[in-house]
MILO-989420 format. One line per 2 residues: for each residue x, y, z of C-alpha. Coordinates in steps of 0.1 Angstrom, whole numbers, plus 5000, padded with zeros to 4 digits. Layout:
BEGIN
X,Y,Z; ...
This chain:
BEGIN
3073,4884,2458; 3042,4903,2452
3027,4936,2455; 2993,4938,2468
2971,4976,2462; 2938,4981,2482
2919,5005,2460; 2895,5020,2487
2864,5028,2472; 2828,5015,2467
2799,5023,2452; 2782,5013,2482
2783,4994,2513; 2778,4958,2513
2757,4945,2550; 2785,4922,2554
2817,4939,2545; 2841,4951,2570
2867,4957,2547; 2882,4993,2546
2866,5010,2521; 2843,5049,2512
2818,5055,2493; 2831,5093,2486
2849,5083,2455; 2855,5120,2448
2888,5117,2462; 2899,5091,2439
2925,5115,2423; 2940,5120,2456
2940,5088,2464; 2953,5076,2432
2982,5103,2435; 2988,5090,2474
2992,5053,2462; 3018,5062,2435
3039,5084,2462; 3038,5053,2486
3052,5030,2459; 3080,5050,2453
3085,5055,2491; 3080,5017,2495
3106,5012,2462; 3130,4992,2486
3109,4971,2503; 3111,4936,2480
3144,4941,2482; 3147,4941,2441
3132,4909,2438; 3110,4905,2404
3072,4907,2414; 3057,4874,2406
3024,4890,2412; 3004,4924,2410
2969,4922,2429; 2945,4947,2430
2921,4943,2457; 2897,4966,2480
2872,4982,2485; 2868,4979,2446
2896,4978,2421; 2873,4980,2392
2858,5011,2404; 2888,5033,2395
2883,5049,2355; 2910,5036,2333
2934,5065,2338; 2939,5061,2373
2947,5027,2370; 2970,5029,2342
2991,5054,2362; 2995,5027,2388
3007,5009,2365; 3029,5030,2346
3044,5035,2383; 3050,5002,2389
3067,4992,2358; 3091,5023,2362
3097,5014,2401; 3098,4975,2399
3115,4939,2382; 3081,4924,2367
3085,4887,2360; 3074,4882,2325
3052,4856,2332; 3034,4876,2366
2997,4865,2379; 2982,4904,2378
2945,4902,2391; 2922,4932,2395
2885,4921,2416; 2856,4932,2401
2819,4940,2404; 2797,4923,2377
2785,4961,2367; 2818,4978,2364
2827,4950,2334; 2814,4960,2297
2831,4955,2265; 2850,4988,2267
2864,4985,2306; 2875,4946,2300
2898,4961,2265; 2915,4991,2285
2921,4965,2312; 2936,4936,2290
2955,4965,2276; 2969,4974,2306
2982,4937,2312; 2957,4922,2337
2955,4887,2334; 2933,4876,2357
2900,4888,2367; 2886,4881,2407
2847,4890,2394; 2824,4893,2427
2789,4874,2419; 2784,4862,2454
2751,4851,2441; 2730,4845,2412
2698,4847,2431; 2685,4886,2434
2671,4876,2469; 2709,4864,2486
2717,4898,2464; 2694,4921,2480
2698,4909,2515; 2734,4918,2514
2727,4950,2494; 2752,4942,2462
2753,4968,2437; 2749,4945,2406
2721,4918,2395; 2719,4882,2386
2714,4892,2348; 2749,4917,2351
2767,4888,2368; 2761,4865,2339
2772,4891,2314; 2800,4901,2329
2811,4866,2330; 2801,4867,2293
2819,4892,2281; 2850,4888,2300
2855,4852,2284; 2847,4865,2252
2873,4894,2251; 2899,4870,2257
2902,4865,2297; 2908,4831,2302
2920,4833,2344; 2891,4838,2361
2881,4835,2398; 2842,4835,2410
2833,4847,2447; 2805,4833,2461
2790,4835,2495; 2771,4806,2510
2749,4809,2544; 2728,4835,2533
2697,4834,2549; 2679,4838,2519
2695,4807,2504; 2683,4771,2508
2706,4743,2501; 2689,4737,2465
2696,4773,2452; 2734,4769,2470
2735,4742,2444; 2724,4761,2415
2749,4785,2422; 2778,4762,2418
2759,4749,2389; 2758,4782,2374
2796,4792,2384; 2807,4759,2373
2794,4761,2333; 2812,4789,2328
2851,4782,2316; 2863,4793,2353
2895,4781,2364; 2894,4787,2405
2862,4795,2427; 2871,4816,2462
2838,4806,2488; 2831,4822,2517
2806,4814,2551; 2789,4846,2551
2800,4858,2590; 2787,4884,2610
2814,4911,2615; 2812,4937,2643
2799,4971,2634; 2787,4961,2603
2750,4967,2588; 2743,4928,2592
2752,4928,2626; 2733,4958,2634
2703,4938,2616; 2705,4904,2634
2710,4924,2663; 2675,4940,2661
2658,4914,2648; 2656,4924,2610
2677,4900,2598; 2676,4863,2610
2708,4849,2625; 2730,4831,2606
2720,4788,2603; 2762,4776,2612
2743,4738,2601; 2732,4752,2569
2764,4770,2562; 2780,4741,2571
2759,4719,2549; 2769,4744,2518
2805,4739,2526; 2803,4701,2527
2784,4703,2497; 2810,4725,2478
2837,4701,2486; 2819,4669,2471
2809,4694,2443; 2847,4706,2432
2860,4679,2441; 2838,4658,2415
2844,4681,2388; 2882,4675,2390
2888,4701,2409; 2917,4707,2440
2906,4718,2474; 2941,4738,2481
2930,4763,2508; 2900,4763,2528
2883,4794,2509; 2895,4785,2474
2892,4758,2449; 2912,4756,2415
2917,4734,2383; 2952,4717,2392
2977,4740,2384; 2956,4772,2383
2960,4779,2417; 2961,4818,2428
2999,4823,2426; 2994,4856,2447
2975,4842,2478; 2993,4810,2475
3024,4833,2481; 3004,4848,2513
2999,4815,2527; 3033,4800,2518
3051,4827,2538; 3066,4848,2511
3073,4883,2515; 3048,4909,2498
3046,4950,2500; 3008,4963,2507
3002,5000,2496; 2973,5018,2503
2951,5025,2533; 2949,4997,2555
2972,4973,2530; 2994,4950,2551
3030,4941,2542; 3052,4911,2557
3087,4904,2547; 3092,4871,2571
3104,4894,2601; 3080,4920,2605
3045,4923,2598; 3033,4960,2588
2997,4981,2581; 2989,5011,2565
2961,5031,2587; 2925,5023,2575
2916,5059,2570; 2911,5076,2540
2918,5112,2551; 2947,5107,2572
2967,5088,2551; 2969,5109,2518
2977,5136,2546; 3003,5118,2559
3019,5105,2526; 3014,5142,2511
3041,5150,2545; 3064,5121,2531
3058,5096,2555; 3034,5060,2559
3014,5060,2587; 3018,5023,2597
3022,5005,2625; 3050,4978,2627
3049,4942,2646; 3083,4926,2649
3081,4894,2646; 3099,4872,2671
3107,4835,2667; 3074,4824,2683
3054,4848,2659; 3073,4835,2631
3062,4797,2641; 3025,4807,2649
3027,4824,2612; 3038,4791,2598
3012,4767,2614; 2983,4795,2612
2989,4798,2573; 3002,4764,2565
2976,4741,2577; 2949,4760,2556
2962,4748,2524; 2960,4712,2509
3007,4716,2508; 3004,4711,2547
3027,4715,2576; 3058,4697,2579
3083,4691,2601; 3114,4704,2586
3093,4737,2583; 3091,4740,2618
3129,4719,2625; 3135,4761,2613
3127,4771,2650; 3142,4745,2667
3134,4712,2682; 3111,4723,2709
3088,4737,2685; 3085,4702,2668
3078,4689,2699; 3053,4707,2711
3037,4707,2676; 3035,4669,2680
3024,4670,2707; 2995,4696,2701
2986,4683,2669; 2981,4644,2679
2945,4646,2697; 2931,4665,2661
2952,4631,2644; 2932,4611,2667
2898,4623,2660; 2901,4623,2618
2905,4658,2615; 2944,4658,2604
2962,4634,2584; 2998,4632,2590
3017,4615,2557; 3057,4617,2567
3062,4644,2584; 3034,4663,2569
3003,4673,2585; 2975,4686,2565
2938,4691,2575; 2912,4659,2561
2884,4668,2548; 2861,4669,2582
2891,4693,2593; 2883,4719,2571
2854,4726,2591; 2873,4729,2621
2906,4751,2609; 2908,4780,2631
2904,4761,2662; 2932,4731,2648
2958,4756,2640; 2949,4776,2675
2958,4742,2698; 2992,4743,2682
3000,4778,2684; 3029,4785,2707
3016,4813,2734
């Protein structure tokens, strides 16, 4: 069980991101005040179970002054069972992190910090208009490790335009000699409605290379996987045993509460989300009430969850997973699933079926043949 927050602030707007998030972090306060009411109206949710994880993501978490977050934490620990050994992970930007934020947040219990570098290179920086700087990335890192942080997860981006394959390398180097313990990558992708797409769209911006991107993922595989390192979802990469217990969680099916606006919440029959406004939904919890939206999840939703989630991670999907929805769905899972066999892009080991290597590239589309519709 695990209790996601999405902190909705920013100090500005990355070209990429289509997140929910505002720059107008004068309503912090409010908003602080909003997500403590929802977690008392959202008390039942986990049904009592012990929260084996606390993740604060956004938007960004590390925006919010040490106050605000302490009294989301003070709510927490009032409203909810927290296991004593609990993954609680706050994402960062490089220039929110100095000696005196990284003490009031160890303080606090955080014990894992998601820092966004994205880049080392000020050019892949500028182009998608990050806040911080190569130098500020590298201290951050710095100083987190020396004030006693020791789980620690980079983002990077690869695709950039501005990035060739040799300075793609350089920033694994980089990443890789600090002490991290898990690395989340991501194909920079152009969203709708976001500044990058209004960009490419008017020629300011060149379109994204899918080869080159593609080349930077193959190359991160080799990469991690030389350094020891387990490829256990298609986005993230750990030191075995160190993998994100909270996301792990997410794609192994268990149940998590979201609080905030536009935080999702699934508890294995229904999938909820809060409304990815600001305004309207500290209005709306100030009148007692979520404004969410509720999908019930009937036994073909539940199947598509599995397969969609399951076959991103290096566990798999197996049979007796699906044997839960009855023998039709193992059929036509077989079935589905046997032409991507054929080609090298699965690898079936029992009755497990997990992507190969050559898969990874091809995810969304593998786990979309064998989705019941």
């Amino acid at each position: 069980m695990g209790i996601y927050i999405h902190i909705p602030f920013c100090k500005q707007a990355c070209h990429y991101c289509n997140f929910h998030f505002s720059t107008a972090t004068k309503y912090q306060e409010e908003m602080v005040t909003s997500i403590v009411q929802e977690l008392q109206m959202q008390q039942a949710y986990l049904a009592d179970e012990p929260l084996g994880s606390i993740y604060f993501g956004g938007g960004t978490p590390s925006i919010l002054s040490e106050k605000y977050l302490a009294r989301i934490f003070d709510t927490i620990h009032q409203l909810f069972k927290i296991s004593s050994n609990a993954e609680i992970t706050l994402e960062a930007n490089p220039d929110d992190l100095n000696k005196d934020k990284l003490l009031a947040l160890k303080s606090m219990g955080i014990n894992r910090l998601s820092i966004g570098v994205q880049s080392f290179f000020k050019a892949d920086l500028d182009m998608m208009n990050r806040a911080h700087t190569p130098a500020e990335a590298i201290s951050a890192l710095e100083l987190a490790f020396e004030h006693g942080f020791e789980e620690i997860n980079v983002d990077l981006i690869y695709g950039i335009p501005t990035s060739s394959n040799d300075s793609w390398l350089k920033n694994m180097e980089k990443a890789f000699n600090f002490p991290i313990n898990h690395l989340s990558a991501y194909a920079l992708t152009v969203e709708p409605k976001t500044a990058l797409a209004h960009f490419i769209k008017k020629g300011k911006y060149p379109p994204i290379d899918e080869k080159k991107a593609n080349e930077q993922f193959e190359m991160l595989m080799h990469f991690a996987q030389a350094k020891g390192w387990t490829h256990y979802e298609i986005s993230n990469f750990a030191l075995p045993g160190k993998e994100a217990r909270h996301n792990t969680a997410y794609w192994q099916g268990k149940a998590y509460l979201g609080v905030g606006p536009s935080a999702h919440s699934f508890n294995g029959l229904s999938r909820q989300w809060n409304i990815a406004n600001n305004q309207t939904y500290m209005k709306a919890i100030k009148e007692n009430r979520i404004p969410f939206e509720i999908e019930k999840l009937d036994t073909k939703d539940q199947y598509n969850e599995l397969v969609m989630t399951a076959l991103r991670t290096k566990w798999g999907c197996s049979e007796k997973q699906i044997a839960q929805f009855g023998e039709d769905y193992v059929l036509f899972f077989r079935k589905e699933i046997q032409p991507s066999i054929e080609v090298g892009l699965v690898a079936q080991v029992d009755d497990v079926y997990s992507l190969t290597q050559k898969g990874m590239h091809y995810a969304d589309r593998i786990a979309s043949d064998v989705m019941f519709v």
